[in-house]
Residue frames as qw, qx, qy, qz and C-alpha x, y, z in Angstrom:
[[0.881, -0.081, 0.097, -0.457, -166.31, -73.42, -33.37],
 [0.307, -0.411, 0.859, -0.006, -164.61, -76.62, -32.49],
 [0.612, 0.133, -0.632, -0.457, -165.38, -79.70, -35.36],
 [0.932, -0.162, -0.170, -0.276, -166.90, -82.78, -34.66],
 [0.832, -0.061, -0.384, 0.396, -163.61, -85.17, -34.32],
 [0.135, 0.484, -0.464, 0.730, -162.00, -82.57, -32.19],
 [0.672, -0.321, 0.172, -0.644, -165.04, -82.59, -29.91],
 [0.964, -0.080, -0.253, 0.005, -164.83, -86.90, -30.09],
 [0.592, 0.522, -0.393, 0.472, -161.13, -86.58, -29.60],
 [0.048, -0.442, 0.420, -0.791, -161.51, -84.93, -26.39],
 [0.585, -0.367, -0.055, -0.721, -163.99, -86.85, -24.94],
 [0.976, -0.001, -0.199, -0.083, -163.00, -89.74, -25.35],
 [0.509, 0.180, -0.527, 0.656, -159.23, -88.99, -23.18],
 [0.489, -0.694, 0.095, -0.519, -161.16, -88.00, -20.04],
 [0.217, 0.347, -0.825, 0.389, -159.31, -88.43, -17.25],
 [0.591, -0.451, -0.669, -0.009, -160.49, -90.36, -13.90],
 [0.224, -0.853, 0.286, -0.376, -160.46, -88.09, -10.74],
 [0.205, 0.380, -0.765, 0.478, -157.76, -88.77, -8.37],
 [0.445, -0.343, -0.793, 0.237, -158.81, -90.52, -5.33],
 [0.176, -0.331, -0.226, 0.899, -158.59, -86.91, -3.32],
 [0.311, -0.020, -0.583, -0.750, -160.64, -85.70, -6.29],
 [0.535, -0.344, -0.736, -0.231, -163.16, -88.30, -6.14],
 [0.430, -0.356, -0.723, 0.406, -163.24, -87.68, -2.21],
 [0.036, -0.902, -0.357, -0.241, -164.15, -84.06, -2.72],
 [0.670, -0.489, -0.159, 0.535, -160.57, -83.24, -1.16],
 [0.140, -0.252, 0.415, 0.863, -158.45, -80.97, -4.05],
 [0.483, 0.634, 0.244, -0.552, -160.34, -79.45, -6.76],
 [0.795, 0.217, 0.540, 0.172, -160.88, -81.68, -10.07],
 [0.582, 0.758, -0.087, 0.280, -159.46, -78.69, -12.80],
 [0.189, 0.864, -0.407, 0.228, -156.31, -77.38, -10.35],
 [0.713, 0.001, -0.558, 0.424, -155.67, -79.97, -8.15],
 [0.059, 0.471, -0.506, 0.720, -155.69, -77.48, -5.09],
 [0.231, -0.123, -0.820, 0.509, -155.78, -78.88, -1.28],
 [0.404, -0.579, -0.254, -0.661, -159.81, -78.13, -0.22],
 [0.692, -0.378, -0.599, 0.139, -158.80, -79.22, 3.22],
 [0.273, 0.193, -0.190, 0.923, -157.68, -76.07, 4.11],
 [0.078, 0.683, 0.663, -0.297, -161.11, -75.08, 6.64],
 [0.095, 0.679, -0.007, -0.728, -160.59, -71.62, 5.60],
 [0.083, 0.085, -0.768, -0.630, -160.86, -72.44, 1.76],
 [0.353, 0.456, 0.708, -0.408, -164.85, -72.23, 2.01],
 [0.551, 0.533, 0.032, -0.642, -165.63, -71.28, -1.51],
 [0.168, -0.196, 0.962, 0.093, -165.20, -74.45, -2.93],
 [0.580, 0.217, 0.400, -0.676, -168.13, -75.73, -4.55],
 [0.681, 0.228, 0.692, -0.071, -170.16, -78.88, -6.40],
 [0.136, 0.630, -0.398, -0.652, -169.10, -79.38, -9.83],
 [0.649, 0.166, -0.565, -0.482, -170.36, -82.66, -10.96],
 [0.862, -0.255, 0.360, -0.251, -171.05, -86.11, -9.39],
 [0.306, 0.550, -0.776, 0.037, -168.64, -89.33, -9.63],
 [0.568, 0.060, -0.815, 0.103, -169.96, -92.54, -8.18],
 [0.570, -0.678, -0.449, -0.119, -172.40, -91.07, -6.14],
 [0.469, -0.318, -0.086, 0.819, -169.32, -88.62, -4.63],
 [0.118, 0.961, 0.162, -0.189, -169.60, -85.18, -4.93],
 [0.661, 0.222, 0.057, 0.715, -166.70, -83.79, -7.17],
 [0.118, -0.911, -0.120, 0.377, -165.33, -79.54, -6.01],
 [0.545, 0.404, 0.169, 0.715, -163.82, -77.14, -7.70],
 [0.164, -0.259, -0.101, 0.946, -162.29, -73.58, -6.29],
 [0.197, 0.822, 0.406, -0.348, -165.33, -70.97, -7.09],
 [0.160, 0.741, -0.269, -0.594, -164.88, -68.81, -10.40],
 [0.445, 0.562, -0.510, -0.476, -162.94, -70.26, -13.14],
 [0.062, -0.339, 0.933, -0.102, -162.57, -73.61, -11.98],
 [0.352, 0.314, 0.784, -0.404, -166.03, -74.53, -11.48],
 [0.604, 0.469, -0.047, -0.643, -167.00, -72.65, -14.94],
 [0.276, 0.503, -0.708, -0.412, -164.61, -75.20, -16.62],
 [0.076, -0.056, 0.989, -0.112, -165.52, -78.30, -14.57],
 [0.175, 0.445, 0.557, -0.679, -169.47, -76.96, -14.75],
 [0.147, 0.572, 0.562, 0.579, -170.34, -74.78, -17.27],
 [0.200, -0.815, -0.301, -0.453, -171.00, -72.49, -14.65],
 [0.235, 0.544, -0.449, 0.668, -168.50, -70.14, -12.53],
 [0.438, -0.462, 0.541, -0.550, -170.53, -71.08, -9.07],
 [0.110, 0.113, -0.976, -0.152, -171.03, -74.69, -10.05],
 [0.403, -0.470, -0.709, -0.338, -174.33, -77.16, -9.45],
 [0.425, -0.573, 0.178, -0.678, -177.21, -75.41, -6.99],
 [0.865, -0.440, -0.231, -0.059, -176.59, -77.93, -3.63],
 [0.190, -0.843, 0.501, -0.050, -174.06, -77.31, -0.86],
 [0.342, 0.582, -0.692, 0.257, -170.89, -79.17, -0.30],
 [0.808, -0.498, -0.314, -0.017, -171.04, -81.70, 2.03],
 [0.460, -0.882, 0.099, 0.003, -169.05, -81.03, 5.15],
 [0.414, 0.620, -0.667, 0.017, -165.17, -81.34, 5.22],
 [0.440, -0.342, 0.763, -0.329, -165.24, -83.31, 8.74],
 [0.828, 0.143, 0.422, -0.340, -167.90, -86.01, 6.51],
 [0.706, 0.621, -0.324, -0.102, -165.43, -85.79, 3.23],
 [0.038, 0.728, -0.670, 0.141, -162.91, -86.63, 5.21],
 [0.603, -0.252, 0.686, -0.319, -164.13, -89.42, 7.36],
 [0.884, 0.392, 0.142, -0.211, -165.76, -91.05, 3.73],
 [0.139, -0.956, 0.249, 0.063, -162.23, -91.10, 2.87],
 [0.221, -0.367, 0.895, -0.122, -160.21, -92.71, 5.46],
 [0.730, -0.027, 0.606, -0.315, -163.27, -95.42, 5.54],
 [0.192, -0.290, 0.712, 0.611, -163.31, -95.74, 1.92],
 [0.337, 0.638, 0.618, -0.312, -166.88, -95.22, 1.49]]
């Protein structure tokens, strides 16, 4: 069981996602490229400024989640992550 100040300790150095991150591009615990079309198990792992944040299906999504398939709502498309992106929406 992890103590209180550990638990404070850690909370309080959260990082910011990357831009790519934040844009739903790479996934927010490994950092891998979700632009890959064929990379389709990707899925919703928390929210960021009204962005959707992914994370690779399995272990990635338990850490970023709490749960190995992440939150129940799909991904938004890649063609719409992308385009929010470039604009900077």
């Amino acid at each position: 069981m992890y103590s209180p100040d550990s638990i404070f300790r850690r909370n309080r150095h959260r990082y910011e996602p990357t831009a790519d991150m934040a844009a739903g591009l790479s996934c927010v615990i490994c950092g891998t490229d979700l632009r890959d079309p064929r990379r389709s198990d990707a899925v919703v792992s928390a929210h960021h400024e009204g962005r959707q944040l992914l994370a690779c299906r399995g272990r990635c999504a338990h850490l970023a989640s709490g749960s190995s398939t992440g939150l129940d709502e799909p991904p938004l498309p890649l063609a719409e992550r992308l385009r929010r992106h470039r604009s900077g929406a």
